[in-house]
N, C-alpha and C positions, 0 to 999 in steps of 0.2 A: 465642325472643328472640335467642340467639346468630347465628342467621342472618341476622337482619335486621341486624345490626350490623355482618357481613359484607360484605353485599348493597350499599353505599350505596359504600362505598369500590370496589369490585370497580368498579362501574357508572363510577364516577370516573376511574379508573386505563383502563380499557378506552374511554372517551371520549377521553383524553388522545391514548392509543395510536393512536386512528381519528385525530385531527386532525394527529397528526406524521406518520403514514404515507400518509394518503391525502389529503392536501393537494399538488399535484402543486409538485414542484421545480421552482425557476428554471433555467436551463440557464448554465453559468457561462462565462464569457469565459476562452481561453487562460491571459490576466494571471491570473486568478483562481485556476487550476488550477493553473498553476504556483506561486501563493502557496501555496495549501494545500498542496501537496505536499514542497515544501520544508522538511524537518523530521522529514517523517511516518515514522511505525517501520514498519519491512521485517518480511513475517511469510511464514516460510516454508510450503508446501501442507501439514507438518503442524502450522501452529499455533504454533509457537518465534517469538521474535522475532530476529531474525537481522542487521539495520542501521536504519541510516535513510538517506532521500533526500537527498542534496547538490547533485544536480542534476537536470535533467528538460530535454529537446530535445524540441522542438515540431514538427508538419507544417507547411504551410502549410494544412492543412484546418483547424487546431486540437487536432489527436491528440497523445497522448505516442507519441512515436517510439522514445524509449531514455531509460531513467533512470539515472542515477549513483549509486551507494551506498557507503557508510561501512559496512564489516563489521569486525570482530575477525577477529584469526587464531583458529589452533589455542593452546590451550591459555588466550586472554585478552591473549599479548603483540604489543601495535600492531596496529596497524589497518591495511586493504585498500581499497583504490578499486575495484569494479564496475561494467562499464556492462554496461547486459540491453538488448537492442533487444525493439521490441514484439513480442507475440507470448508473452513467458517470463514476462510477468506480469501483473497484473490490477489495475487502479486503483479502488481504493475512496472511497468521501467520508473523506478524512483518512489514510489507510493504501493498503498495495502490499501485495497478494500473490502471491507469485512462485509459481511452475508445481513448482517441484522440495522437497522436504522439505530442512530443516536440514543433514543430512550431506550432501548434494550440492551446498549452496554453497561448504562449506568447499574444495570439489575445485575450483569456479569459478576461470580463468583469469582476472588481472586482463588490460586493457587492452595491449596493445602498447608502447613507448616514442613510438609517430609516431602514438599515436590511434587505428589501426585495431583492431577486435576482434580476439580469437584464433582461428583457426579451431574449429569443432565438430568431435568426434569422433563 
């Protein structure tokens, strides 16, 4: 009897799971993309949460081209502006995951004074 009591729930939850997952997505408009990104927490390749997005530049295809982020310094005092161009990170439904682990953004050059990125080493 214990199993069966199991069984009805399991069946329920596993349906659920098939209709979110395998119900195919809308495909979202620019506007959209940049709404939701807007906000979303920055989570470093291992897993830290590291910033959030302040801002995000668009292609003319529709692509994120470079996002802007809000990180903390060393130790928690004030905060840092980043721009990653594409390429360094990975856009999820609602979240950015960037290419490099936690202690590698802390080394991230911010932005130039005139806009331009820094060079890579």
């Amino acid at each position: 009897m214990p199993i069966a009591r199991l069984t009805l729930p399991l069946v329920w939850h596993l349906a659920f799971l098939c209709i979110i997952y395998l119900v195919p997505a809308q495909a979202m408009t620019p506007e959209q993309m940049v709404e939701e990104l807007i906000g979303a927490p920055v989570y470093a390749s291992d897993g830290h949460e590291v910033g959030e997005v302040v801002d995000v530049s668009m292609s003319g295809g529709g692509e994120v081209d470079a996002i802007r982020i809000k990180t903390g310094t060393f130790l928690g005092l004030g905060e840092r502006l980043l721009v990653l161009p594409k390429g360094n990170f990975m856009v999820l439904r609602g979240a950015v995951v960037l290419d490099v682990p936690a202690e590698a953004v802390e080394a991230l050059s911010p932005p130039r004074s005139n806009g331009t990125l820094p060079d890579r080493d």
